[in-house]
C-alpha positions in Angstrom: 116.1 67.9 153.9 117.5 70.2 151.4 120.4 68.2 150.9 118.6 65.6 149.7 115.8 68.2 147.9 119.5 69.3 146.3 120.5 65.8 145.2 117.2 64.9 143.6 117.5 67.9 141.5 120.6 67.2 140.2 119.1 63.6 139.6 116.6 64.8 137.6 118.9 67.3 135.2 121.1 64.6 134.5 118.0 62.8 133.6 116.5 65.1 131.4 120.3 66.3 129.6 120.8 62.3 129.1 116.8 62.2 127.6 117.6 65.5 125.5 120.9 64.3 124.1 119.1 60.7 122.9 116.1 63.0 121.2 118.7 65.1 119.6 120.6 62.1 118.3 116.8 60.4 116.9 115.9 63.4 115.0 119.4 63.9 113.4 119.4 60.1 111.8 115.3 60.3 112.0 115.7 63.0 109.2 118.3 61.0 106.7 117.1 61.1 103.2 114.7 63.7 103.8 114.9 67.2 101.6 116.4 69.7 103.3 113.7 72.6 103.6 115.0 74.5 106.2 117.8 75.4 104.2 116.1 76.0 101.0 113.7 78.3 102.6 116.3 80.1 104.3 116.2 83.8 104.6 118.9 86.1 102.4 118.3 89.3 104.4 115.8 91.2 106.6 114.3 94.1 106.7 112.8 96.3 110.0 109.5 98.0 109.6 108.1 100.4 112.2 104.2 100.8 111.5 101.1 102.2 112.8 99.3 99.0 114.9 96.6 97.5 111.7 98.2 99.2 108.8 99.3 96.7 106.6 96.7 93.8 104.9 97.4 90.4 106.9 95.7 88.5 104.8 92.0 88.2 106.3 88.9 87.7 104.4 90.3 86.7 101.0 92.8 90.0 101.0 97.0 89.5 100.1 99.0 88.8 103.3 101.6 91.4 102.3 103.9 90.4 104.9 104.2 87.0 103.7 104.5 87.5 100.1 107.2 90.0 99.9 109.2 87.3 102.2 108.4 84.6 99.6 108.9 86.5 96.9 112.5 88.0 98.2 113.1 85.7 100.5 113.8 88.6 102.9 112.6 88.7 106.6 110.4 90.8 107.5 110.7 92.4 111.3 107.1 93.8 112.1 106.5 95.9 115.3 103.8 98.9 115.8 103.6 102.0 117.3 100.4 104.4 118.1 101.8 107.9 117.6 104.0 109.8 115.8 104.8 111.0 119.4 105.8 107.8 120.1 107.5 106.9 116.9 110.2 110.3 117.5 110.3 108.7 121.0 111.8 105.5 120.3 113.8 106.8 117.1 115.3 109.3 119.1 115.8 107.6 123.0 116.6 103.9 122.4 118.7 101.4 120.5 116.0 100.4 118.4 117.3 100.5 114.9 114.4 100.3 111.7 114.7 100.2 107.5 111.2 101.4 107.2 109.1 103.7 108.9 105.4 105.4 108.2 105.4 109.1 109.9 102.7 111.3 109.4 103.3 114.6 107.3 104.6 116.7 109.9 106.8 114.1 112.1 108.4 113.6 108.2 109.1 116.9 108.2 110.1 117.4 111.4 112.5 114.0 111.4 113.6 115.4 108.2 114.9 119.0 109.3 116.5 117.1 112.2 118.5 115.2 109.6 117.1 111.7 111.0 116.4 110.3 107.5 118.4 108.8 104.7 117.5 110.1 101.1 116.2 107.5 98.5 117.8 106.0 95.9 114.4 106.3 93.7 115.9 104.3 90.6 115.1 101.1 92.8 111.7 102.3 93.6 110.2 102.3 89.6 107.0 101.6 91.1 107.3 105.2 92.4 105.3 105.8 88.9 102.1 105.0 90.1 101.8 107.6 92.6 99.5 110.3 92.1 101.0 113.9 91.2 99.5 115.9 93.5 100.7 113.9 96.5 104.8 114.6 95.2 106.3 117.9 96.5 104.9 117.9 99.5 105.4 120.8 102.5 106.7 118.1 104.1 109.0 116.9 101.6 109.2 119.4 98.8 111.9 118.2 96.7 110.9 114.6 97.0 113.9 113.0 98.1 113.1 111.1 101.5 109.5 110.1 101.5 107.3 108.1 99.6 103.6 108.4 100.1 101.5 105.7 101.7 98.0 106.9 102.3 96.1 109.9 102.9 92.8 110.6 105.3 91.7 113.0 107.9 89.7 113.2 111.2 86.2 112.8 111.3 83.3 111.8 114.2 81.7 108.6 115.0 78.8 108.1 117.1 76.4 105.2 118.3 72.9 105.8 116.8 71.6 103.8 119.7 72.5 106.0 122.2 72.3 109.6 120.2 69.9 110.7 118.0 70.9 110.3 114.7 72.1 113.7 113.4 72.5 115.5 116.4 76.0 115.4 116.4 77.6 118.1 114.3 81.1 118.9 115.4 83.8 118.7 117.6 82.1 121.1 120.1 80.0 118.2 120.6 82.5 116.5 122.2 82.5 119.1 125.5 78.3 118.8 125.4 76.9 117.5 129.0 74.2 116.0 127.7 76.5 113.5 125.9 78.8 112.5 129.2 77.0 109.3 130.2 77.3 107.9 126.7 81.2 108.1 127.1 82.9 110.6 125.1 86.1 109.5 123.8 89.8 112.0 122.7 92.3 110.9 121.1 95.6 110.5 122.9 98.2 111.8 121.5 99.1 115.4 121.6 98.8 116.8 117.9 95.4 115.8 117.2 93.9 116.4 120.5 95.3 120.2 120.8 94.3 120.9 117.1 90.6 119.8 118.2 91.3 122.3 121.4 92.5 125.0 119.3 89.7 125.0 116.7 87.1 125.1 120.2 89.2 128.1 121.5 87.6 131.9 122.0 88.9 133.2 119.4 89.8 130.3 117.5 93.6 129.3 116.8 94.3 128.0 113.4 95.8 124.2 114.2 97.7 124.5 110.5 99.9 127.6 111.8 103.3 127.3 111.2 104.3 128.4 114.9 102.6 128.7 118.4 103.0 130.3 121.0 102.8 129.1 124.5 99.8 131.5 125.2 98.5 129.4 122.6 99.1 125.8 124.0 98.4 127.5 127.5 94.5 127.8 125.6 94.5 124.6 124.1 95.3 122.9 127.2 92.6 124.6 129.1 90.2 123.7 126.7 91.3 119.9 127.3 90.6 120.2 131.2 87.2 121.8 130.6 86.6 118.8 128.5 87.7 116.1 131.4 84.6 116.6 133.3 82.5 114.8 130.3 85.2 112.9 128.6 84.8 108.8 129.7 89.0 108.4 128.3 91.7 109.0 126.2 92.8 106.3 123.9 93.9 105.3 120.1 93.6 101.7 119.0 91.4 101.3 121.8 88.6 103.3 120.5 87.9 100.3 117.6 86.8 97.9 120.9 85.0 100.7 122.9 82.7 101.7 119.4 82.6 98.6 118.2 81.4 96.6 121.3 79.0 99.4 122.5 80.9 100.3 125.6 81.2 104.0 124.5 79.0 106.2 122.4 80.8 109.1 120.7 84.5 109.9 119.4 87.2 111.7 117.2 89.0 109.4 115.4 90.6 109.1 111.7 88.2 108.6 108.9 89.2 105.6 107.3 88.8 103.9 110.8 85.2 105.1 111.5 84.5 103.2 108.2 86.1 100.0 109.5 83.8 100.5 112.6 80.6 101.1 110.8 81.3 98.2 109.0 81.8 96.5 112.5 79.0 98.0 113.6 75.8 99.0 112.1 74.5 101.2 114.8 77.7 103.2 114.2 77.6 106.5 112.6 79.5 109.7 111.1 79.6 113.8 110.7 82.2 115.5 109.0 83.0 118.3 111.7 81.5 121.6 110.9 84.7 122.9 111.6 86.4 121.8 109.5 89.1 119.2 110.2 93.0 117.8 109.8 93.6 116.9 106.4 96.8 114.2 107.1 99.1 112.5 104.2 101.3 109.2 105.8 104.4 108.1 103.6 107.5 105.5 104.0 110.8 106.6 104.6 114.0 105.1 105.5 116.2 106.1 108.9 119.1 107.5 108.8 120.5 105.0 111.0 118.9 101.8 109.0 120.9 98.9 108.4 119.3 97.1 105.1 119.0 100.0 103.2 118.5 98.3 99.7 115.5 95.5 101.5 114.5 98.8 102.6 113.8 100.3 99.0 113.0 97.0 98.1 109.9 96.4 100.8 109.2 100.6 99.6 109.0 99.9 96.2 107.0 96.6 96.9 104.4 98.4 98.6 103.6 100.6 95.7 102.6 97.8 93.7 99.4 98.7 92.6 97.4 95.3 93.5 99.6 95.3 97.2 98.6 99.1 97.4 95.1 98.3 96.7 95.0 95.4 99.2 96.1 98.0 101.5 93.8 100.5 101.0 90.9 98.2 101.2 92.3 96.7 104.7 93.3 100.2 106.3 90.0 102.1 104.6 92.7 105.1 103.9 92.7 107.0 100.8 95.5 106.1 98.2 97.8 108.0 96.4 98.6 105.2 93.8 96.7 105.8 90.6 97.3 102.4 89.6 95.7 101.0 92.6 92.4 103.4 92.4 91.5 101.3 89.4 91.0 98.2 91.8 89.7 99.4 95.2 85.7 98.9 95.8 83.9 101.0 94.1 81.3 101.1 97.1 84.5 102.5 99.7 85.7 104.9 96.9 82.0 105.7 97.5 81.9 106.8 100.8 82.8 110.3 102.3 85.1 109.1 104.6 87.2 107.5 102.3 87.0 110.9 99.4 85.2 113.8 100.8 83.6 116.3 98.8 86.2 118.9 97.7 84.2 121.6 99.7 84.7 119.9 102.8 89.0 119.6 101.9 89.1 123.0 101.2 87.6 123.8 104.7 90.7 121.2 107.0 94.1 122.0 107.5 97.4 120.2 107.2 99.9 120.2 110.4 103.0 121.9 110.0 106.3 120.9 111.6 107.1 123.3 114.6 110.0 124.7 116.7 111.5 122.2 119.2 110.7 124.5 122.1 107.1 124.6 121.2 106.7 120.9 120.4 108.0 119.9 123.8 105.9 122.1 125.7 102.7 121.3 123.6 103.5 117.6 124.7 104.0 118.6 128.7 101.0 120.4 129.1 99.4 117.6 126.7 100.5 115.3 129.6 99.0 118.0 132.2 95.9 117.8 130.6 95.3 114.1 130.7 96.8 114.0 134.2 94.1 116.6 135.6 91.4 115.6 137.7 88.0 116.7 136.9 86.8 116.6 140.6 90.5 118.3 142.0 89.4 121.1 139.4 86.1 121.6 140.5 87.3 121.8 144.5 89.7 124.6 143.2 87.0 126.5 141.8 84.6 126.0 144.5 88.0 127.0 147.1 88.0 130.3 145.1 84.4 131.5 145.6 84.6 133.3 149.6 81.2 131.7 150.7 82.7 128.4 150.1 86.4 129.4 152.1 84.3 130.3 155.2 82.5 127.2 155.2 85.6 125.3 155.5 87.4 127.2 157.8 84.6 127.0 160.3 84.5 123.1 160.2 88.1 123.4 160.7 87.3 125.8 163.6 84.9 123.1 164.8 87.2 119.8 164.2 89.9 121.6 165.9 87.6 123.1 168.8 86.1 119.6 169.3 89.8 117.6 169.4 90.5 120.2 172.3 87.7 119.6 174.7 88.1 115.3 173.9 92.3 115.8 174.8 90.8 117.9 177.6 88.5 115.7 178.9 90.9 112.9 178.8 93.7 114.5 181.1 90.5 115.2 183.9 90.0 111.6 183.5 93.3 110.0 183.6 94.1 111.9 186.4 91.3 110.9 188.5 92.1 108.0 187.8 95.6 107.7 188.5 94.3 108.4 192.1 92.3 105.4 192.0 95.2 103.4 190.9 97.1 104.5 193.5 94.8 103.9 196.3 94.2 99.9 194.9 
């Protein structure tokens, strides 16, 4: 049988190599005469971008598929791929073979890839579109001489919250976030390390300021406390997620990034905001090329590209971010310039904070006890605390007492009667 299973396989690919060699052959002398378009079309470079996931305008709803036209228009490929976290972005920079033109880091993972000497300075005389960008987003902290970063977009961290489940107004701040009376509308953190021990931090007795230049691990030790109280109210972590969980009603309250609570509002008209009483991380994203790229002139080109003023606007409008291109401000909505998510009131800016980059030793443990902290279980915590309270150890050593008394007298019982009955055995 599976000879002849073997033979009718070999049959059939001699079949299909003959029936692909006579398509091949059709379309070669099909296409005679016809315009070569393949060729014409044809790609002169590439170019790698690494980007946060929904960053970039694709082209819905009447918007400038950015993607596309810069490949027309240069005839350069583009190679898209997304990543959630800056976390993540170090991750793969730093641990695979990956290799990227273009990146978008967040203020501190610029400075931090900076310092570790992970990024390539810019040639800025092919980047004259560099004009357009706003003067007090140039010598940052992160990049104070301006040499490897280019701006992108600026936000910060705000609340959203379903008015359908929670009274409108009630929400005020983070703290609201660890509130009991808010666990059965699921609560939702964000998951990534940074933003979720800053939030921590600003909830600790005293508070610790998430815009210090250095922790200590007492300090992350706090944080991370503060993240386990919260597990016994919070429904999940999550960061692109949270758009389907608010937007489809499945969860009623979370911390998320300004801009993208407006994009869910929009979604969703039950949807609503606070700016945390507490104040709140002020964060600036910009474009910078690795060390380690390959297409280092597509790379300025895509850079300088992007700070167009009508491709920065486009943008803006799609990722509801603030700008730092003047020229673009002049053709955003006026109805999201509008909105406090989008420009805050300068009393509310002076009251966030900016991340700083910090020591390596610090970083990594933040993320391991970040890790802990998602890892814990809510209920395993509880049973410690209960295991700690005397009353509650006596109670379970005597049902241990009890178990093990009661095992006795059955394995007791047993030998009587197997032994009686071995008699019995004996006498049949």
């Amino acid at each position: 049988m599976k000879k002849r299973v073997s033979i009718f396989l070999v049959l059939l690919m001699l079949i299909g190599m003959l029936s692909l060699s006579v398509c091949t052959a059709f379309a070669e002398t099909d296409g005679e005469g016809e315009e070569d378009t393949a060729s014409d079309g044809a790609f002169q470079g590439e170019v790698n971008v690494y980007n946060w996931g929904e960053y970039i305008d694709p082209g819905d709803d009447g918007g400038i598929d950015v993607i596309k036209e810069f490949e027309d228009t240069y005839h350069i490929k583009v190679n898209y791929t997304n990543f959630e976290t800056n976390e993540e972005l170090y991750n793969v920079l730093t641990n695979s073979n990956s290799t990227y033109d273009v990146i978008f880091p967040s203020d501190y993972m610029v400075s931090r890839l900076r310092e570790e000497g992970m990024l390539a300075k810019i040639d800025f005389s092919n980047i004259p579109n560099y004009k357009y960008i706003d003067e007090r987003f140039k010598n940052m902290a992160y990049d104070p001489d301006n040499e490897y970063s280019v701006p992108y977009s600026w936000n910060f961290v705000a609340i959203g919250y379903n008015t359908d489940m929670i009274k409108e107004g009630s929400v005020t701040g983070f703290k609201d976030l660890w509130d009991q009376k808010y666990k059965d509308d699921g609560i939702l953190m964000f998951n990534n390390s940074r933003d979720a021990m800053a939030i921590a931090m600003q909830l600790c007795d005293p508070p610790i300021d998430p815009g210090a230049k250095s922790f200590t691990r007492e300090d992350i030790d706090r944080a991370t406390d503060k993240l386990i109280e919260q597990k016994s109210v919070l429904k999940k972590y999550v960061m692109d997620q949270v758009f389907a969980e608010m937007e489809g009603n499945q969860s009623g309250l979370c911390t998320y990034y300004a801009g993208d609570i407006y994009t869910m509002m929009l979604n969703n008209e039950k949807l609503d905001y606070c700016l945390p009483e507490e104040g709140s991380n002020l964060f600036n994203d910009a474009m910078c090329i690795p060390a380690t790229c390959k297409n280092k002139e597509n790379a300025e080109l895509f850079i300088n590209f992007m700070c167009e003023p009508r491709i920065a606007a486009a943008n803006s409008e799609y990722i509801t971010y603030g700008t730092p291109n003047t020229g673009a401000l002049e053709l955003i909505d006026e109805d999201m310039l509008a909105s406090e998510l989008i420009n805050p009131p300068q009393e509310y800016l002076d009251k966030c904070y900016t991340f700083s980059n910090i020591d390596d030793d610090i970083y990594g443990y933040m993320q391991k006890r970040f890790v802990e902290a998602c890892s814990a279980s809510a209920e395993v915590s509880t049973v410690e605390k209960k295991a700690t309270n005397p009353a509650a150890v006596w109670a379970v050593g005597i049902i241990l007492i009890l178990i093990i008394i009661s095992t006795l007298v059955i394995i007791i019982l047993d030998i009587r009667k197997a032994v009686k009955n071995r008699g019995r055995i004996h006498k049949i």
